[in-house]
C-alpha positions in Angstrom: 18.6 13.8 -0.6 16.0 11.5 1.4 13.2 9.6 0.3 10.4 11.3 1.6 6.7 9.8 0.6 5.2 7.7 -1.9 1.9 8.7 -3.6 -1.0 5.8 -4.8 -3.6 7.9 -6.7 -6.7 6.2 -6.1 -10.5 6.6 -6.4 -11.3 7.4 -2.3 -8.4 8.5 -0.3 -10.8 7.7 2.9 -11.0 4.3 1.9 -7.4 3.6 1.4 -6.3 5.2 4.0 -8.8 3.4 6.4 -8.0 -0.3 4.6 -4.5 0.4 5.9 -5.1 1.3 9.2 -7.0 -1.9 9.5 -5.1 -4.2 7.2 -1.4 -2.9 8.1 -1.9 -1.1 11.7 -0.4 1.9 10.0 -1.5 5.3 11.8 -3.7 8.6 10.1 -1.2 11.3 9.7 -4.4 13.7 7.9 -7.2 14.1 5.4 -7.4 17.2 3.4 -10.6 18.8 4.5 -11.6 18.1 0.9 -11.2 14.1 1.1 -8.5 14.9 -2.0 -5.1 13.8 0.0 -4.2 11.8 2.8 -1.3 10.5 4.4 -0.5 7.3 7.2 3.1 7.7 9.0 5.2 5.2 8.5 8.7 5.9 10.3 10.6 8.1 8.1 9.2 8.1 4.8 5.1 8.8 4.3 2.1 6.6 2.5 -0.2 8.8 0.9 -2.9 8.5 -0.9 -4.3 11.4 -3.3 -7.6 11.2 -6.0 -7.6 10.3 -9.4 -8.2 14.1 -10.5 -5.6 15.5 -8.4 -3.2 13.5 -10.0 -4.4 14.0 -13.1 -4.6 18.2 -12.9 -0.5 17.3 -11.0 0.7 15.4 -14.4 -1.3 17.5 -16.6 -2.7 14.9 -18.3 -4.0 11.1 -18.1 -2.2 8.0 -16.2 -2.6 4.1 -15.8 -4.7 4.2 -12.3 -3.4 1.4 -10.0 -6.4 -1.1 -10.6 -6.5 0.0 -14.0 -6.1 -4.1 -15.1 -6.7 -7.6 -13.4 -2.8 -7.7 -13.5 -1.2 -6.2 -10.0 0.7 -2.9 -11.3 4.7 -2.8 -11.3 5.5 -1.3 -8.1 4.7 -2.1 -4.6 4.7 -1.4 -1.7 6.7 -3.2 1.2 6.1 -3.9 4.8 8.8 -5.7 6.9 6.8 -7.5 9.5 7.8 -10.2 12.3 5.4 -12.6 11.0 4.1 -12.8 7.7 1.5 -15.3 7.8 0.1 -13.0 10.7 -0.4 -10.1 8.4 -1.2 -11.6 5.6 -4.4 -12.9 7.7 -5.0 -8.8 9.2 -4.8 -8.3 5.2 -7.1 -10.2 4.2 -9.6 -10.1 6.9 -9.7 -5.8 5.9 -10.4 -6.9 2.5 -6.9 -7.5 0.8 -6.8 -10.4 -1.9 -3.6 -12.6 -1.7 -1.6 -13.1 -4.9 1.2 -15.1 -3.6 0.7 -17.3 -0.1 3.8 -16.8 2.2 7.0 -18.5 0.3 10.5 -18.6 2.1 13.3 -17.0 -0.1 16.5 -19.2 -0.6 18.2 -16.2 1.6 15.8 -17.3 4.5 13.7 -14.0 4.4 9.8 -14.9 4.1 7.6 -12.8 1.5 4.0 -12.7 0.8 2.1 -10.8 -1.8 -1.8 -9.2 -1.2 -3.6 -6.5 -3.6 -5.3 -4.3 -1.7 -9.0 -3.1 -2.9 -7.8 0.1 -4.3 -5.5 -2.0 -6.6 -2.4 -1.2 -4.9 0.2 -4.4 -4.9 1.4 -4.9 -0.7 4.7 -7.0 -0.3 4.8 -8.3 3.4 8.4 -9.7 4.1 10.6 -10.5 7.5 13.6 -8.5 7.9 16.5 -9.1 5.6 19.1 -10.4 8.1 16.4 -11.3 10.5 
């Protein structure tokens, strides 16, 4: 077994997945030619990002949406980057909202915390051991 891809059911795949190209530098892998489903490559694993009512007809029934409260949700997803500060900044200027300025750990990594306008919670960190 591998982990494989992570799904963030959201209102407008488009706009997700075009915040992240511009916030993160991550690259388009596809849109569905319905604007339902679309996915950014990452390295191994995939980010994708699917409608509300996909999700929905999936589970077979109702879900707490990502920006469904002021509160960021439990789950995130993580970036290692070289300098924090630095994407924190791309982040923001595409429209991210930071929650938690750049702190260094007592374990020397840096970490940084931005929710994204679809609701989605975005850890930017160094390395661990870098």
């Amino acid at each position: 077994m591998h982990y494989a891809y992570t799904i963030v059911y959201v209102h407008d795949p488009e706009a997700s997945l075009s915040f992240f190209e511009r916030a993160f530098g991550l690259e388009r892998r596809f849109i569905s030619p319905e604007g339902d489903y679309g996915e950014l490559q990452t390295g191994s694993t995939t980010l994708s990002f699917a409608r509300h009512a996909l999700a929905r007809e999936s589970l077979g029934q109702d879900y707490a949406p990502v920006d469904a409260s002021a509160l960021p949700p439990g789950i995130e997803i993580g970036f290692a980057v070289a300098d924090v500060s630095a994407a924190v900044a791309r982040a923001v200027e595409a429209g991210a909202t930071v929650l938690k300025d750049p702190t260094v750990k007592p374990w020397g990594q840096t970490v940084a915390y931005v929710r994204c306008p679809d609701g989605s919670l975005v850890e930017l960190c160094t390395p661990m051991g870098g």
